[in-house]
Structures are given as structure tokens and as C-alpha cells.
FIKOL-342639 format. One record per residue (C-alpha): x negated, y negated, z. Coordinates in nm, 4 decimals. Layout:
residues N
REC       xx       yy       zz
REC        X        Y        Z
...
This chain:
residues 159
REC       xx       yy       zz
REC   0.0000   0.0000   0.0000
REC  -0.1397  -0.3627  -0.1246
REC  -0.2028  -0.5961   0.1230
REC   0.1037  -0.8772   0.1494
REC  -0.0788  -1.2198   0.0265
REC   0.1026  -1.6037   0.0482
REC   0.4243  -1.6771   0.2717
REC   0.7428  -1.5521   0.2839
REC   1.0099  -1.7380   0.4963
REC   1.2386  -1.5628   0.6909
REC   1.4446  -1.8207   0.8706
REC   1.4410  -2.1983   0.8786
REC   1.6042  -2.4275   1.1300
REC   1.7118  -2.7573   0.8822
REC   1.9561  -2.8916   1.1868
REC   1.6424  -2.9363   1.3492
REC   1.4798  -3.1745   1.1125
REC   1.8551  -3.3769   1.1201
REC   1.8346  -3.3834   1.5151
REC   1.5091  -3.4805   1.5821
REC   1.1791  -3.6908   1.4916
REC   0.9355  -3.4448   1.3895
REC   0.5705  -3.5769   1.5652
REC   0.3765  -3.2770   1.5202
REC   0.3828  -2.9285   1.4086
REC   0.1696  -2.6441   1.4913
REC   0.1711  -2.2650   1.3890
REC   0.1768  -1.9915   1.6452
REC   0.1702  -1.6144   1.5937
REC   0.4421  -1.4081   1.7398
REC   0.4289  -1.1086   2.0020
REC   0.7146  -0.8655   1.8673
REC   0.7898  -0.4748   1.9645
REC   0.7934  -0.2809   1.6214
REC   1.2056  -0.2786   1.5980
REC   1.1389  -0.6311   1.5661
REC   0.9294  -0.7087   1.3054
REC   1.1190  -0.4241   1.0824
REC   1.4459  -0.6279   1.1041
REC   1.2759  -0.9710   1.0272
REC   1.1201  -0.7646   0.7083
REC   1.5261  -0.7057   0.6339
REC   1.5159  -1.1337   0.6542
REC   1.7611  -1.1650   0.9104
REC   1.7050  -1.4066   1.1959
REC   1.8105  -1.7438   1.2919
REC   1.6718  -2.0083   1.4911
REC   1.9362  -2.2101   1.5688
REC   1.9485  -2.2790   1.9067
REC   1.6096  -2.1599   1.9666
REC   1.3464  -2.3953   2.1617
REC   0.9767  -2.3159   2.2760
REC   0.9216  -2.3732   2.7007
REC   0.5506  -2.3830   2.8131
REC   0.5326  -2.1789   3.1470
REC   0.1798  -2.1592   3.3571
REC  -0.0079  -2.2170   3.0488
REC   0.1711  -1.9665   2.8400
REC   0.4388  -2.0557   2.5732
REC   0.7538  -1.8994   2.5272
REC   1.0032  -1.9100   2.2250
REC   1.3658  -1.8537   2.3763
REC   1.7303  -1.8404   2.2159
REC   1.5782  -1.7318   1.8582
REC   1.8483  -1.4775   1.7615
REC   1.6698  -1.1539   1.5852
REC   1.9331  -0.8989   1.5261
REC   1.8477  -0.4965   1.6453
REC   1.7142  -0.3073   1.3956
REC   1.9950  -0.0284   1.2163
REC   1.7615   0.2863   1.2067
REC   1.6408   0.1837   1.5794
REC   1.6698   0.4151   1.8104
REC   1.7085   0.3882   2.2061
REC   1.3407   0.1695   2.1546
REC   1.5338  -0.0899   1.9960
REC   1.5080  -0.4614   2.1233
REC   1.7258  -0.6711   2.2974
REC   1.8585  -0.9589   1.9891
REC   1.7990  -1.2883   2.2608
REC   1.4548  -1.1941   2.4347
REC   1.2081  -1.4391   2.4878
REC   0.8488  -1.3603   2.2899
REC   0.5306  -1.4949   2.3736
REC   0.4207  -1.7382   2.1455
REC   0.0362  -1.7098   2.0308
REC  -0.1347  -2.0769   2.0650
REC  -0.5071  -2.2137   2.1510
REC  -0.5364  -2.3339   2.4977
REC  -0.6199  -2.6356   2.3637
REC  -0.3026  -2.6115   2.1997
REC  -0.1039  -2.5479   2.4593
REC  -0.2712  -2.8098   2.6526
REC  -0.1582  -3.0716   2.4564
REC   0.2471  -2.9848   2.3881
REC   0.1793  -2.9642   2.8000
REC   0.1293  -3.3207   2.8053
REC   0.2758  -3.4730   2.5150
REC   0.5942  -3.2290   2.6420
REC   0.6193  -3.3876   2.9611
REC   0.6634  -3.7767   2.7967
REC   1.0849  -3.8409   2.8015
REC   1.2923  -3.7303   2.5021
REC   0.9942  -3.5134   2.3598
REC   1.0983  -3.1089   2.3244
REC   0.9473  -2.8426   2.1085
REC   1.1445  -2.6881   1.8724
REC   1.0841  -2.4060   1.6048
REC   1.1322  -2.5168   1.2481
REC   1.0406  -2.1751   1.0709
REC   0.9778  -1.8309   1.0728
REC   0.7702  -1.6515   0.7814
REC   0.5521  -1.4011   0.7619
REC   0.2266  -1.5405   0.6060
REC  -0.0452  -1.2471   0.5255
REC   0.1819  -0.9460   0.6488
REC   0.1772  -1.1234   1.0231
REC   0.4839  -1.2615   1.1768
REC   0.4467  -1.6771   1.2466
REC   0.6603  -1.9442   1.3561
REC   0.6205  -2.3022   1.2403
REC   0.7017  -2.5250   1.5407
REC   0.6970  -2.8665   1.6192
REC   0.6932  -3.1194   1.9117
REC   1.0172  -3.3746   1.8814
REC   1.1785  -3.6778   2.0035
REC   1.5746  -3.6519   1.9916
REC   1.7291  -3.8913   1.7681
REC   1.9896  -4.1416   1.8588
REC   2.3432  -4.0855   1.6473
REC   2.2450  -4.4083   1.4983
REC   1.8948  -4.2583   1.3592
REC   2.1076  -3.9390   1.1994
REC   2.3626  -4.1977   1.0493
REC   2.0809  -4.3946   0.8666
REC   1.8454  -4.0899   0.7640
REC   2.2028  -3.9569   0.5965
REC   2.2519  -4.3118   0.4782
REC   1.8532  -4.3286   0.3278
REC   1.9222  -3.9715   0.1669
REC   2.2450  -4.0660  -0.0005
REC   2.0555  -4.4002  -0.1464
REC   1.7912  -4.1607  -0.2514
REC   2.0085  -3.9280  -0.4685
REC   2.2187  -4.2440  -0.6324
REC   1.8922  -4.3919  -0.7329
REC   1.7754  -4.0481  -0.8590
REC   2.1211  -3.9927  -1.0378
REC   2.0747  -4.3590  -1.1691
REC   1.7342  -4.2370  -1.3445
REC   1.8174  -3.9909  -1.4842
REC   2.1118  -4.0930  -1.6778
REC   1.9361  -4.3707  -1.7749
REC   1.6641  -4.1706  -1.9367
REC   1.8970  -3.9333  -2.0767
REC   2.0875  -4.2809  -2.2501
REC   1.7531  -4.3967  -2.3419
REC   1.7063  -4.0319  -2.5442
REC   2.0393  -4.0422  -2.6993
């Protein structure tokens, strides 16, 4: 069997992305039993209301919803468990900090396996105000008008 090569996403958390102000990101390796890792090869997990807590210098991804595997057996995982997160101390060190500042939380964006090994993409946030979602929707919309604009234009300019 070849060697896997490149990234394959699994699961990505976009409500995330609307809900906060992404600082920083970081990539951490996952610890996962075997059951695990065979259902997130199926491509079926969901990080919804997951979030990362930092615990006596250890961090810990919680609320990330993998589903049990169907050929498990009585080995099978629980779908809710918390899984260490794999991180430099240095790493850790500084979500400790920066995670201790008001408002700031650290939240997982993605999961995909890059090189045949499981990984989560996740990222140390500020929560936005409803105001900040209303004008990031508000930017967005402006964005695809201006697009749609273009491109008629140059499809005019054609004809």
C-alpha cells in the first residue's frame, strides 16, 4: 500500500470563522484509539461545538463529535470523548497566556488528515460582537455584487 501524500479534509467548522476573529492558528496532531481514526477515514465528523481547554500544560479538544465506527466491536469509542491534542510546549505556553486575555478562546477550524496522520487546524479567537457578523455579511455581499458587476461587464464587453 502507497504511502497517502497532500491533505485531505475531513471536517471543517465555517460557523467558526462567522463567530469569531481568527488571531492565530496552529496545527496539532491528534491522540485517537484505532475505531477512531477508521471512522474519520469514512469522513464523518463534525466540529461544531467543539473547543480546545488547556489543562496543567496539556491541551484537550472537547465536544468534537466523531461517530463509532460500524464494524467496531465492544473496543469501539465513545462519539464525545475528549483527545489529547499534540502541541510544543512552547506552543502550549503561549495559547496559555494569550488564552487567559478576556474574550480570547481556542477553537478548532479543521480536521484533515495530512500524510496518512490525523491533524486538527485550530486557532486562538476573540468573539465577535453581532455588529462585527452583520458587517463581515454586509462586506461579503458588497464583494459578490462587485464580482457579479465584473463579470457581466466583461462578458458585454465580449459580446
Amino acid at each position: 500500500m502507497a504511502k497517502e501524500k497532500g491533505r485531505k479534509l475531513i471536517a471543517q467548522n465555517k460557523k467558526a470563522r462567522h463567530d469569531y476573529h481568527i488571531l492565530d492558528t496552529y496545527e496539532a496532531g491528534l491522540v485517537l484509539m484505532g475505531t477512531e481514526v477508521k471512522s474519520l477515514r469514512q469522513g464523518r465528523a463534525s466540529l461544531v461545538d467543539g473547543f480546545v481547554q488547556l489543562d496543567g500544560h496539556e491541551a484537550w479538544l472537547h465536544n468534537v463529535h466523531v461517530p463509532e465506527y460500524s464494524q467496531g466491536t465492544w473496543t469501539n469509542h465513545s462519539a464525545r470523548r475528549k483527545r489529547k491534542l499534540l502541541l510544543h510546549r512552547v506552543e502550549i505556553e503561549k495559547l496559555e497566556s494569550k488564552s487567559q486575555e478576556t474574550g480570547h478562546t481556542i477553537v478548532p477550524l479543521a480536521l484533515y488528515f495530512k500524510d496518512g496522520r490525523a491533524k486538527v487546524e485550530i486557532a486562538l479567537a476573540k468573539g465577535k460582537k453581532e455588529y462585527d457578523k452583520r458587517q463581515t455579511l454586509r462586506e461579503q455581499q458588497d464583494r459578490r455584487e462587485a464580482d457579479r458587476a465584473m463579470a457581466s461587464a466583461r462578458r458585454r464587453q465580449r459580446g
